[in-house]
N, C-alpha and C positions, 0 to 999 in steps of 0.2 A: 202471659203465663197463666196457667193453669188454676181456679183457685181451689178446687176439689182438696177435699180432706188430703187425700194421698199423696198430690203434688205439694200440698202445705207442710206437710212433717217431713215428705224427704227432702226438703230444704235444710232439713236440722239433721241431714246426716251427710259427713264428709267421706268420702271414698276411699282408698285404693285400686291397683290390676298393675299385674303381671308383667307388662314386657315396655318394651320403646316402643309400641303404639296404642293406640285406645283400642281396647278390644268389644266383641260385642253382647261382654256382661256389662261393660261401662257405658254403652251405650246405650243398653233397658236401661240401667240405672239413674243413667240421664233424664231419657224418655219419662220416667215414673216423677221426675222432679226438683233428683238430685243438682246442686249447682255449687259442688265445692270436692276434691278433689286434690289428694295429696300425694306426690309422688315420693319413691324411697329410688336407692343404687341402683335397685332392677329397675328402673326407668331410664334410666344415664346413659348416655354413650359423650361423646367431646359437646363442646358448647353451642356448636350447632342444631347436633342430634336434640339435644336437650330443647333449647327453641323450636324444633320442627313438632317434635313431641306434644309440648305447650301448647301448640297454635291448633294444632290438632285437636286435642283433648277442649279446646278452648270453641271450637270449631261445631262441635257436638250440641250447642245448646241452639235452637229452632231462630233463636233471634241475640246472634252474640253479643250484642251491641247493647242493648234495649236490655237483655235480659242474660248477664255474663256469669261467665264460668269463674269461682277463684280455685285458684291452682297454690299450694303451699307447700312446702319441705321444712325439714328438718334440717338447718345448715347452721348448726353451731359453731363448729370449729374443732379440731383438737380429732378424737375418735369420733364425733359422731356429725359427721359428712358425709352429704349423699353425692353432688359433683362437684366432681377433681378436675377432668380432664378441660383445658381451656379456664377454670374457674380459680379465684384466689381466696382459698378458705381460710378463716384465721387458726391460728395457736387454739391448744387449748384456753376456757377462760382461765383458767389458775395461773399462766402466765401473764394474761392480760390485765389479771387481778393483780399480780404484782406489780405494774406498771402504773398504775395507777387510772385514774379520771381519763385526763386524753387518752391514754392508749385504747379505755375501752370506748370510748368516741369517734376514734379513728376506725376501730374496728364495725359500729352502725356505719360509717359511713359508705364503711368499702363492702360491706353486705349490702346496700343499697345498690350499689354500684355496680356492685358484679351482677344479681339477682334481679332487678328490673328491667334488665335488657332483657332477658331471655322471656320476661311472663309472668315471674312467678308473683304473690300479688303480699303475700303474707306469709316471713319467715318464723317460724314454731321456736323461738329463741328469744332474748335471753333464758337460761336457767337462773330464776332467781333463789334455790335453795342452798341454805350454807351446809359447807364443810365441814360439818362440826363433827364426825364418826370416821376414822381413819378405817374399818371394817365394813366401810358402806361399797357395796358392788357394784352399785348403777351409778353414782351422782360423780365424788370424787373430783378429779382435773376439770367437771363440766361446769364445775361453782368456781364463781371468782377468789371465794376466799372462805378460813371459819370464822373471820368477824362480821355481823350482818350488818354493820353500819357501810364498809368496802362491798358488801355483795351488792348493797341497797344504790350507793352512789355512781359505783360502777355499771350497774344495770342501768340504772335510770341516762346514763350517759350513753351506751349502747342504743337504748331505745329513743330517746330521742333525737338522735343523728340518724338513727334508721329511717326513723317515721319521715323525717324534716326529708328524707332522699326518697318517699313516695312507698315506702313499704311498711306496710301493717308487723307488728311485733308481738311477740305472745309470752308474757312474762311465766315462767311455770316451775314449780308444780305445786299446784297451793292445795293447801295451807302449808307444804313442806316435805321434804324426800331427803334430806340433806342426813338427819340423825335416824337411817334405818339400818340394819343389816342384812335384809333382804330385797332384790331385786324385784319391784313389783310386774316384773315382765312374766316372772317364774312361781311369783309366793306371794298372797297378800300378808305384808307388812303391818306390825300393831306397833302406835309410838304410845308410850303412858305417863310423856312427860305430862306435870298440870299445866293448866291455860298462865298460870302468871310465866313460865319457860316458856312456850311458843309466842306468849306479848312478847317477851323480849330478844327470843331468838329467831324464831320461824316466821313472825309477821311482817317482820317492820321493815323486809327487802320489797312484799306486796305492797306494803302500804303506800310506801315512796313509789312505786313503779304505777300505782295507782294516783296517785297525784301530778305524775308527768303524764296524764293523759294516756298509757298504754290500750291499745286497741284490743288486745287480749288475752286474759289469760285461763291459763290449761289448767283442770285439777288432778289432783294425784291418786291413786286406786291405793291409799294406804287407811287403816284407821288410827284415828286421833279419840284413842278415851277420854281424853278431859272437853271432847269439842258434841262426838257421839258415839257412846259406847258399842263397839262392834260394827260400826257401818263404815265401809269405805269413802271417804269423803265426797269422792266421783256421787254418790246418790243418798248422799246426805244433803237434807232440805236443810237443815241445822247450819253444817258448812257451808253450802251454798246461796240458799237465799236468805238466809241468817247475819252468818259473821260477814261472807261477803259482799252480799251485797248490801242489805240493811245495815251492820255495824262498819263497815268500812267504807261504804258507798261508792260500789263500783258501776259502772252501768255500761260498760261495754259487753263484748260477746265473751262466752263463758264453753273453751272447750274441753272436752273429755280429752283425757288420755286414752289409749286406744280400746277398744271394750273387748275386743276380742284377746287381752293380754292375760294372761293365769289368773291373776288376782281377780280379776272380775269373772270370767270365762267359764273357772272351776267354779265360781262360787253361785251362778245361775244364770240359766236360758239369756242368749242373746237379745230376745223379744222382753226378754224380763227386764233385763240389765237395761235397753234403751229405756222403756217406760220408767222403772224408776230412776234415771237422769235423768231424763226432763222434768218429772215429780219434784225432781232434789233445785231445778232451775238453769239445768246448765243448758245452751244454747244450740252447740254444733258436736253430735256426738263422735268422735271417729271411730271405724270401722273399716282396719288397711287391708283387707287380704281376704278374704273368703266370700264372694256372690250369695252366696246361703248364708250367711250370717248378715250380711248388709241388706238385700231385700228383706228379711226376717226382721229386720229392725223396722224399717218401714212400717209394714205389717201390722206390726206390736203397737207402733204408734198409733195408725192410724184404726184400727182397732181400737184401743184404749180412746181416742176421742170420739170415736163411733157409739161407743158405750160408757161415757160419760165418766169416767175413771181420770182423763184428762179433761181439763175445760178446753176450748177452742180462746178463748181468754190467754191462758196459757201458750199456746202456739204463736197468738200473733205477740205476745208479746217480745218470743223470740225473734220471732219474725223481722219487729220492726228493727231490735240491735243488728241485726243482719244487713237489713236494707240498710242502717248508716254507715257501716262497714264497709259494705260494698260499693255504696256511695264514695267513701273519701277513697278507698285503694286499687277494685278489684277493675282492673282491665279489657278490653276488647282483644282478639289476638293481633299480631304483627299485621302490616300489609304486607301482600305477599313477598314483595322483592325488598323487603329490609333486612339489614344485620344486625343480627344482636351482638353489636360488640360491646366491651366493658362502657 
């Protein structure tokens, strides 16, 4: 691999494209360094399609094997499922959450199950944010529950039966998404509860999902006034390398929610928005949909340590959570004439 500046940051940015095959923006984007790689529903066809895809997209990096591709989705359950056809997606968790401990055990287990055969290396799930705002538009049936002690136990049973089945887990969306009224896909969100409210409601589902060893988790594109006034947590040094990882002591990988989502998008430049996430600490930024905003981020990055704004310190330090990531989960593609059955 590559060690130039530019191959080293676009390590710290996760992808999207367009269709059921890799196209040949995803393959500059490769080319430039990239080596992570998320698919959505416009990638899907039956669970075949889905494995040819994977292998494919997996196929793309110069040395699979030596130097692989992770491939991740979004496969919660409930509405927010990317494949159905041939796959067994659970309930929402709100059901799950009712059921208690095993149910959501059984449910890591059969994400494991269904999801590793095909490729995929690291499912973007649990949602660890509680229920607690019946006016909340995004979160909702995705949270186990509005008590964070059942969101905390249930999670942590989720992700441990996942992981124990060979799949990296991504607890999200911290510091918390559960008490907004706004959609941070469409509006950046301001929460104003104080820090002694988020100790007790918003934390303590990460905390536990952090103590079971979780391989990832995602930040939220909201502001938390009592954490830092006016900055979206996503590029908050405060919330990130702060609460999480020095007061909580995380040390896994650290990813963005998507950068090109309103909250962050309207609020500045793409190149902007990357640099200041990796400023704030986070790891792997994502970037689902647009070639010009994902090279751009590159760019911005690599620029920013060119001109000494980031340290190169900085970069490998992502670098290295990445490489142990990769190390316990991320895959080589299929041999050719295998199945991916459950």
């Amino acid at each position: 691999m590559s060690n130039s500046i530019e191959a080293r940051v676009a390590r710290l940015v996760c992808v999207g494209f367009p269709g059921r095959e890799p196209d040949a923006d995803l393959g500059s984007l490769i080319d430039r360094g990239v080596r992570s790689v998320i698919l959505f529903a416009r990638n899907a066809g039956d669970r075949k399609a889905v494995a040819d895809t994977i292998d494919q997209v997996k196929r793309l990096s110069p040395d699979p094997v030596g130097d692989p591709i992770l491939v991740c989705v979004d496969q919660e359950g409930g509405g927010t499922v990317r494949f159905k056809e041939g796959f067994d997606p659970p309930l929402p968790m709100r059901s799950v959450g009712l059921e208690g401990v095993d149910a959501a055990a059984e449910v890591g287990r059969r994400l494991a199950e269904d999801l590793r055969p095909v490729g995929i290396d690291l499912d973007l799930a649990p949602v660890m944010d509680v229920d607690s705002n019946p006016a909340n538009p995004v979160i909702g049936p995705r949270a186990f529950a509005g008590d964070p002690a059942i969101v905390a136990a249930c999670g942590v049973a989720l992700i441990e039966s996942m992981q124990a089945g060979g799949m990296a887990g991504c607890a999200k969306h911290f510091p918390g998404h559960g008490d907004t009224d706004l959609d941070s896909h469409h509006a950046l969100p301001v929460l104003r509860h104080g820090l002694e409210r988020l100790e007790a409601i918003e934390l303590p589902p990460f905390a536990a999902a952090i103590r079971a060893g979780v391989a990832a988790i995602m930040t939220t594109h909201v502001v938390f006034e009592a954490i830092d006034p006016g900055v979206p947590a996503t590029m908050s040094p405060i919330a990130i390398d702060g609460l999480l990882r020095e007061t909580m002591g995380f040390r896994g990988v650290v990813i963005s929610d998507d950068l090109e989502m309103a909250a962050i998008a309207d609020l500045v430049e793409t190149g902007e928005a990357a640099v200041r996430t990796v400023e704030a600490g986070v790891d792997l930024l994502l970037c689902c949909h647009l070639p010009d905003r994902q090279h751009r981020a590159i760019d911005a990055l690599a620029d920013a340590v060119r001109g000494g704004r980031i340290g190169e310190r900085r970069i490998d330090d992502s670098l290295e959570r990445l490489d142990r990531l990769f190390a316990a989960y991320v895959r080589p593609p299929r041999p050719i004439d295998s199945n991916p059955s459950h």
